[in-house]
Backbone as a ProteinNet text record, in pm:
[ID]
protein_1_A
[PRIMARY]
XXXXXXXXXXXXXXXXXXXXXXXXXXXXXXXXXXXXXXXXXXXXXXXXXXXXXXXXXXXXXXXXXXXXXXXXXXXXXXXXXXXXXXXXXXXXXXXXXXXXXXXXXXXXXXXXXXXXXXXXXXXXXXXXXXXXXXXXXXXXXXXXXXXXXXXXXXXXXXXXXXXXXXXXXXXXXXXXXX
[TERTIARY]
1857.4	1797.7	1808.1	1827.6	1835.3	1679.8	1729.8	1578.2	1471.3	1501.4	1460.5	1384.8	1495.5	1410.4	1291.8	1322.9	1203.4	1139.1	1099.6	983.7	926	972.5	918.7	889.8	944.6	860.6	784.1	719.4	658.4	481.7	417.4	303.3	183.1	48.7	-77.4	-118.2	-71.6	-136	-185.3	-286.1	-426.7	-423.9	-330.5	-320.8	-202.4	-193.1	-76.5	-78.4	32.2	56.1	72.1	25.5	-33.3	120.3	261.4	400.8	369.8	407.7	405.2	563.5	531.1	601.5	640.6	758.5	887.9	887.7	851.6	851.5	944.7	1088.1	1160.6	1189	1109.4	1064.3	948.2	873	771.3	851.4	933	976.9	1053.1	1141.4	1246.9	1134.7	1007.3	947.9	862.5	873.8	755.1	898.9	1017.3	1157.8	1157.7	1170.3	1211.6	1077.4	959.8	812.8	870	944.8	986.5	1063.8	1137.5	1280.8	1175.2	1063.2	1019.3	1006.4	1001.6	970.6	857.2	826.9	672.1	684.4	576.8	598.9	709	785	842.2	914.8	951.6	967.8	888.4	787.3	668.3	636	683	631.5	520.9	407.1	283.5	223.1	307.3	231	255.7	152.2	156.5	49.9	125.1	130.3	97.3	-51.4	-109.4	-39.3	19.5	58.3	24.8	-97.8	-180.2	-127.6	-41.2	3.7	-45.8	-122.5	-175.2	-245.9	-253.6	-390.3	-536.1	-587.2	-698.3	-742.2	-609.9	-694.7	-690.1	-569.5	-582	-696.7	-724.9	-915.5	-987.9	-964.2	-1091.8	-1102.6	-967	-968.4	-1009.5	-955.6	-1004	-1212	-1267.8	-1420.9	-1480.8	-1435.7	-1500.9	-1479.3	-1349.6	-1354.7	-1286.8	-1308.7	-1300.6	-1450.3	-1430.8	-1542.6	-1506.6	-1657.2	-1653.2	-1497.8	-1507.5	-1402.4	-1233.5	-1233.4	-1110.8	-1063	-1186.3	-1190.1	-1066.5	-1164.6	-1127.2	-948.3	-921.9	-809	-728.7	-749.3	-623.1	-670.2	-675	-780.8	-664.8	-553	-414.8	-313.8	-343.4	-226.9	-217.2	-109	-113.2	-97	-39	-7.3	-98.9	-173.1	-245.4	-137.2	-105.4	-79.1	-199.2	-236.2	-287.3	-244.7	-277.5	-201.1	-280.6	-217.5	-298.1	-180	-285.8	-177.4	-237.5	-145.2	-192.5	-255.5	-347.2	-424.7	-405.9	-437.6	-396.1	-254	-144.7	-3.8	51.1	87.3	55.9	38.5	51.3	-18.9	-52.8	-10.2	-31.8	35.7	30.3	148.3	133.1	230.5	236.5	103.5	11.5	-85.2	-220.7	-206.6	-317.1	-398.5	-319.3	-393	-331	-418.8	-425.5	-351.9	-190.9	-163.5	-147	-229.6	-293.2	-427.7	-498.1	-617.1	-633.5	-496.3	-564.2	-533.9	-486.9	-526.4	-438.6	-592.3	-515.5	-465	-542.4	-491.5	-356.1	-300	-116.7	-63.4	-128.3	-106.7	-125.1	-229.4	-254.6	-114.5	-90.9	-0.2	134.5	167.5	247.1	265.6	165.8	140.9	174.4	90.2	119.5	290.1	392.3	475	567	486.3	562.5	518	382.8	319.5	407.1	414.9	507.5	608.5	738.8	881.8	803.6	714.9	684.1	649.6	591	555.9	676.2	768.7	933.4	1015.3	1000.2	1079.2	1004.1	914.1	859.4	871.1	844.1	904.9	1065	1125.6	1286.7	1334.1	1215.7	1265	1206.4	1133.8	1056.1	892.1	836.1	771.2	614.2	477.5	412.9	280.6	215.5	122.1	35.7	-86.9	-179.7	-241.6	-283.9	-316.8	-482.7	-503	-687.3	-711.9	-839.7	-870.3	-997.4	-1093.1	-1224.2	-1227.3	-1258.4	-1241.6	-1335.8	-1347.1	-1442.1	-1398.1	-1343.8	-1265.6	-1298.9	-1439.5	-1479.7	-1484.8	-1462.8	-1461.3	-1243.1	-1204.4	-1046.1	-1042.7	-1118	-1034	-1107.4	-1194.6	-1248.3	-1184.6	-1170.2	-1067.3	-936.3	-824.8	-710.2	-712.2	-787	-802	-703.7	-796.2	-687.9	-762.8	-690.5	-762.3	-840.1	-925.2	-1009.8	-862.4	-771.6	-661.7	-577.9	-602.8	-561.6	-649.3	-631.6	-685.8	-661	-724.7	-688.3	-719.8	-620.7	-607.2	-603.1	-528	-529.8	-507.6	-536.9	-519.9	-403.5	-280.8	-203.7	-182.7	-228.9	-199.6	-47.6	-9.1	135.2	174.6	228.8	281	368.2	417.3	446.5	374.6	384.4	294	270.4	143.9	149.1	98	107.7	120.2	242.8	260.3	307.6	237.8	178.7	119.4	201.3	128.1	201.5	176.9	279.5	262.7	159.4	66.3	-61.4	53.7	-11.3	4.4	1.7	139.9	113.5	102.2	16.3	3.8	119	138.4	287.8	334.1	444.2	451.9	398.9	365	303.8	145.1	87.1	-31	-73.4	88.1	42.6	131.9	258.4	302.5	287.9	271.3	332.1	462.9	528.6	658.9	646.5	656.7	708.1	807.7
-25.3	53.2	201.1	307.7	407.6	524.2	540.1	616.9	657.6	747	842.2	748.6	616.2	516.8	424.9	455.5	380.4	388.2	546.6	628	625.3	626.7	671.5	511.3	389.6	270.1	228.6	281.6	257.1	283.2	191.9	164.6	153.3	156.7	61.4	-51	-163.8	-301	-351.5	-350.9	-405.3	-581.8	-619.6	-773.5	-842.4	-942.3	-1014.6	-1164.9	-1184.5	-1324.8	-1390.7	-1538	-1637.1	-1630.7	-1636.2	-1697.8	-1645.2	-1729.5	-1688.9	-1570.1	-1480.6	-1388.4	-1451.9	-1451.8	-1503.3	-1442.7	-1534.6	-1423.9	-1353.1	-1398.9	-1305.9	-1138.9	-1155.9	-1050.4	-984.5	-1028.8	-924.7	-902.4	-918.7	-890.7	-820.5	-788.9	-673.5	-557.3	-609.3	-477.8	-401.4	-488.6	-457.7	-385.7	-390	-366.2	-230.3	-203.6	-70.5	-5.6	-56.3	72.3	98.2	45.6	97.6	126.5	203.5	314.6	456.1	445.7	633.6	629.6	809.6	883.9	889.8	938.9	964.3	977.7	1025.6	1119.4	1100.3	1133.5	1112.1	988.5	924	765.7	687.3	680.5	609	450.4	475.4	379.5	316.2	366.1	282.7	226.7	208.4	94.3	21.9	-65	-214.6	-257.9	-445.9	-502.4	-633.9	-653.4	-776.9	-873.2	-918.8	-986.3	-1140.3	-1117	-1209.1	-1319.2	-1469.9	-1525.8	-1667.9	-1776.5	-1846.9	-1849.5	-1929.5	-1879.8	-1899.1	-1996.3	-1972.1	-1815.2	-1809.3	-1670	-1540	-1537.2	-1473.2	-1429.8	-1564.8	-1606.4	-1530.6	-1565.9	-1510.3	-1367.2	-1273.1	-1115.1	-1075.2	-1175.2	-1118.5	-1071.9	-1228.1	-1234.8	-1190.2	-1174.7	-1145.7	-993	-913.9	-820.7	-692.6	-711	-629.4	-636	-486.1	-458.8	-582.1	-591	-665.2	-616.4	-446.7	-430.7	-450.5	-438	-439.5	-615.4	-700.6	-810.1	-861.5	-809.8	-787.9	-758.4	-635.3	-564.2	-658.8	-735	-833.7	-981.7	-993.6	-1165.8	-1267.4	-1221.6	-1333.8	-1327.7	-1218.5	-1119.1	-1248.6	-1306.6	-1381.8	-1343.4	-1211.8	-1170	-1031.5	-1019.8	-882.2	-813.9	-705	-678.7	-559	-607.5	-464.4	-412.1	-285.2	-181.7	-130.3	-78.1	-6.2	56.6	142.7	197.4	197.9	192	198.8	399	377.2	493.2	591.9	721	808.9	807.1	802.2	808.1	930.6	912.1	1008.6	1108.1	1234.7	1336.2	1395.1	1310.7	1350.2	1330.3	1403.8	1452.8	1325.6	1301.2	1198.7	1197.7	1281.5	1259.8	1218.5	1201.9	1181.3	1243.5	1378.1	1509.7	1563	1553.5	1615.1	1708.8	1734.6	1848.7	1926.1	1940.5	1969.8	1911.3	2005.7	1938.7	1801.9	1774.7	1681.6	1528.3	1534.8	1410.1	1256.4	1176.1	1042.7	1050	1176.6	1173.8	1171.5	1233.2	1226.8	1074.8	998.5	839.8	823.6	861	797.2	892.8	989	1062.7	962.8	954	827	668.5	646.9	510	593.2	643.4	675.4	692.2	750	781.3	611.1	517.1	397.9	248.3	359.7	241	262.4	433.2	477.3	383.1	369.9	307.9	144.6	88.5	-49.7	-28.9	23.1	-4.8	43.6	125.7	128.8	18.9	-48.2	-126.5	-255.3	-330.1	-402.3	-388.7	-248.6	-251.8	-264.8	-218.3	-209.8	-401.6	-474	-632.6	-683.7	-577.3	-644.1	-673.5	-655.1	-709.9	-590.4	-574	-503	-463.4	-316.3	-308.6	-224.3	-273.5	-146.7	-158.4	32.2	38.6	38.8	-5	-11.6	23.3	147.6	195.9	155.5	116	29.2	-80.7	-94.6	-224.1	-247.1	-393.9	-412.4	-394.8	-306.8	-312.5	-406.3	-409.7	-506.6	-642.7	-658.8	-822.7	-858.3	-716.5	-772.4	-778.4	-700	-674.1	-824.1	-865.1	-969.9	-1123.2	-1100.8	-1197.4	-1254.3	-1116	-1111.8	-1044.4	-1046.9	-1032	-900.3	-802.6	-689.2	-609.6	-577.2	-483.8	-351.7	-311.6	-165.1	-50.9	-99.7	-12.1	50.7	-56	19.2	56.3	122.1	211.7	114.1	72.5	-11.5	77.6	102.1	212.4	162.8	60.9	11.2	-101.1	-149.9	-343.9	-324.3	-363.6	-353.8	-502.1	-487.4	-650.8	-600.2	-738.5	-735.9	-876.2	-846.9	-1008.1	-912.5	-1022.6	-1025.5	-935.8	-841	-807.1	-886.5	-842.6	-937.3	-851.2	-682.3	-611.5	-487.7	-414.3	-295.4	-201	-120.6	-6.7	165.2	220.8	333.4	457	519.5	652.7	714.6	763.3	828.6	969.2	1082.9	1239.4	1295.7	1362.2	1455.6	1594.7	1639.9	1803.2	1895.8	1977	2086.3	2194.1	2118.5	2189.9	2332.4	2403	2533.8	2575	2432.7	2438.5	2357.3	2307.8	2246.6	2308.1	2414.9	2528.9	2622.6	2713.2	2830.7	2873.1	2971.2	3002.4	3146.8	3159.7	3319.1	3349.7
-954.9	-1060.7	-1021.3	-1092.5	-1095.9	-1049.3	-944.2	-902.8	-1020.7	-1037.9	-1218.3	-1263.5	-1343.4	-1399	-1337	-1172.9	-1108.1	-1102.5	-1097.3	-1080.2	-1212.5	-1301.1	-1465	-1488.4	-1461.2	-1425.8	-1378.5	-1260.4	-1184.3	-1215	-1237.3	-1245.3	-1225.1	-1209.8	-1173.8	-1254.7	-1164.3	-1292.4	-1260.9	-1348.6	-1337.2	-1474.5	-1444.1	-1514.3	-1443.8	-1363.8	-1319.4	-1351.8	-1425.7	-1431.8	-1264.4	-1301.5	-1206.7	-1111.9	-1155.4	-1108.5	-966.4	-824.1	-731.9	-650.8	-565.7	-514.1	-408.1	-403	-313.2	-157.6	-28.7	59.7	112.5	62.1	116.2	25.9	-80	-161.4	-88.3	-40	38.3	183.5	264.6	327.6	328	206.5	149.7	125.6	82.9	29.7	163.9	216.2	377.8	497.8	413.4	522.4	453.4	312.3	229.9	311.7	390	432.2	561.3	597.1	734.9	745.7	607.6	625.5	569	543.3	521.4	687.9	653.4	780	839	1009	1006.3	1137.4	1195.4	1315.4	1401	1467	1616.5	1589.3	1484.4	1451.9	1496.4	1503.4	1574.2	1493.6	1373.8	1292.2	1316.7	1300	1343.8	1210.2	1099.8	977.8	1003.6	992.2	1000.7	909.1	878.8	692.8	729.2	698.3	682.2	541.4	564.1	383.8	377.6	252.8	238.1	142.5	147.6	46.8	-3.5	81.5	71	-94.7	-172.2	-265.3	-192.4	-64	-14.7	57.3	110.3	165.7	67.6	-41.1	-126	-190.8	-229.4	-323.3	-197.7	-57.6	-19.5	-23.4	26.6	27.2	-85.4	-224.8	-307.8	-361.7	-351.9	-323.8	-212.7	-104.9	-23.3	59.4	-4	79.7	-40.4	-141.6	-269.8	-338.9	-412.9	-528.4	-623.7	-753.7	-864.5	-933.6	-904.5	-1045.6	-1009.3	-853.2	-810.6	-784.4	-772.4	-813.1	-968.2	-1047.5	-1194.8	-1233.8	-1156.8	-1134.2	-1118.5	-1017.4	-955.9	-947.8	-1037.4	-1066.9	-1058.2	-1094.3	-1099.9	-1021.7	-962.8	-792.5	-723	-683.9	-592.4	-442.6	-441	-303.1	-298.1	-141.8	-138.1	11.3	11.1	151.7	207.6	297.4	331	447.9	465.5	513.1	597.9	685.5	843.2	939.8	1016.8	1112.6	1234.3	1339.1	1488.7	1496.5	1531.2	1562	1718.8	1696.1	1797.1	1875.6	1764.2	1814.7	1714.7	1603.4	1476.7	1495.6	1508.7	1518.3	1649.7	1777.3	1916.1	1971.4	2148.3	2217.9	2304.8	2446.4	2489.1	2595.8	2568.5	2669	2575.1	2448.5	2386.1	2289.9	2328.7	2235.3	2094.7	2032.5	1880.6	1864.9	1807.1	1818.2	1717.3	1610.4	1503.6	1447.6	1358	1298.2	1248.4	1183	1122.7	1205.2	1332.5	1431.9	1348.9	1376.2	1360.4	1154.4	1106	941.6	941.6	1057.8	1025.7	1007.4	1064.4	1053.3	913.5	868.7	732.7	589.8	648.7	580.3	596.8	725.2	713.8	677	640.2	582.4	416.1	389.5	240.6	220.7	226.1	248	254.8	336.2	371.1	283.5	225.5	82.1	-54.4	-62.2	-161.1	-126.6	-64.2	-98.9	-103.6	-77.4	-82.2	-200.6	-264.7	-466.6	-504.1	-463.8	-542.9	-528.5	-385.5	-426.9	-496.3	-460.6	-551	-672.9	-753.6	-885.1	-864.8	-792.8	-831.2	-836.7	-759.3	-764.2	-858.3	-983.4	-1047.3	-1076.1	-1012.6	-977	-990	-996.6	-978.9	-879	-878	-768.6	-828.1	-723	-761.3	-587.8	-569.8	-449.9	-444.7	-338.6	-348.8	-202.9	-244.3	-145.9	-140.5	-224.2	-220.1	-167.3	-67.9	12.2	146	158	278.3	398.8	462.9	587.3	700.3	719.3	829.5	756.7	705.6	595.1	656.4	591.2	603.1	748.8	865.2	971.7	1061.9	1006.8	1007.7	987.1	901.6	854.8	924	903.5	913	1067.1	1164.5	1323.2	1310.5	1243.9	1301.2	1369.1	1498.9	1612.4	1567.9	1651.8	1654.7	1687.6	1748.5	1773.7	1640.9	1489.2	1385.3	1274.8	1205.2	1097.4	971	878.3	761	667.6	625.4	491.7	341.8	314.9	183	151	33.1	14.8	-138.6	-129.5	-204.9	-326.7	-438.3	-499.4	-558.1	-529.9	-546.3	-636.8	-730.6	-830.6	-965.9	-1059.3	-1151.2	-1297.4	-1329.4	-1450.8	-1580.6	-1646.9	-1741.1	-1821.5	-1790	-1889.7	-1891.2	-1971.7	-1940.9	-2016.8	-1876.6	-1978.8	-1946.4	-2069.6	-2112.7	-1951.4	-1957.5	-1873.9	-1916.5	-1795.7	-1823.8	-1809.5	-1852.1	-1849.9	-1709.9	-1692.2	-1539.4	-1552.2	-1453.9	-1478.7	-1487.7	-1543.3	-1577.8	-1425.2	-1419.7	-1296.7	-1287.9	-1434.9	-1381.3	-1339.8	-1345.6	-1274.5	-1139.5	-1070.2	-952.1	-856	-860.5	-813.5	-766	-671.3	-682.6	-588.3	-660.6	-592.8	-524.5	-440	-377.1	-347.9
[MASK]
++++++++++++++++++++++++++++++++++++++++++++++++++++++++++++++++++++++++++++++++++++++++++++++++++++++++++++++++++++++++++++++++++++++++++++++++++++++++++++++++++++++++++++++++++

């Protein structure tokens, strides 16, 4: 698919038909997060991908809001997302070498969630990102160490709607040029 059109496709869906997601489709899409960039090549995202329908049902009840519940009631697949902490953003002795520390991690996960919702749409397929979430419920769950940062819970399936492009601001109010 044509970039342009991917992007101008590309979605939040909040309705997914029940059809289950193919894992070698989440593995193409969890392969396209580990071609963005990010510090030093460090790649420190790392992708819980939730496919079972039991544990699905449970991330969904037990470690989501009512509404994000709601959101993804038919998602069969959740991935969530995290990064190994204090590598990102620091030198080889440990130190912060800018303000914003272990946030450079999270700048790089974003960056590596972005090409995972492109390509998922480019196979078809849809997402919505969720940042409301029980972290100690998922990290609970899905045994993920104090060593990473859990940043987001991604539902991933089939749409069972298409909705319209919301409005973006004009580049002459999110600019400036010198």
């Amino acid at each position: 698919m044509e970039f342009g059109k991917l992007m101008s496709e590309r979605r939040s869906i909040r309705a997914y038909r029940k059809d289950a997601v193919d894992k070698k489709d989440v593995e193409s899409i969890i392969a396209a997060a580990q071609q963005a960039p990010s510090w030093k090549n460090s790649q420190t995202g790392r992708y819980y991908a939730v496919m079972s329908k039991d544990n699905v049902d449970h991330i969904r009840e037990h470690c989501l809001p009512e509404f994000n519940r709601k959101n993804t009631a038919d998602a069969p697949v959740y991935i969530i997302t995290a990064f190994e902490k204090g590598i990102a953003g620091f030198d080889n002795d440990k130190n912060a070498v800018n303000e914003l520390g272990d946030k450079w991690g999270a700048y790089d996960l974003g960056l590596q969630n972005e090409n995972m919702i492109l390509k998922a749409r480019e196979l078809g397929l849809g997402t919505l990102i969720m940042g409301i979430r029980d972290e100690k419920a998922l990290r609970t769950k899905l045994n993920i160490p104090d060593t990473q940062e859990v940043v987001a819970v991604i539902a991933l399936g089939y749409r069972n709607i298409e909705p319209s492009a919301p409005a973006r601001k004009s580049i002459e109010n999110i600019v400036k040029f010198y």
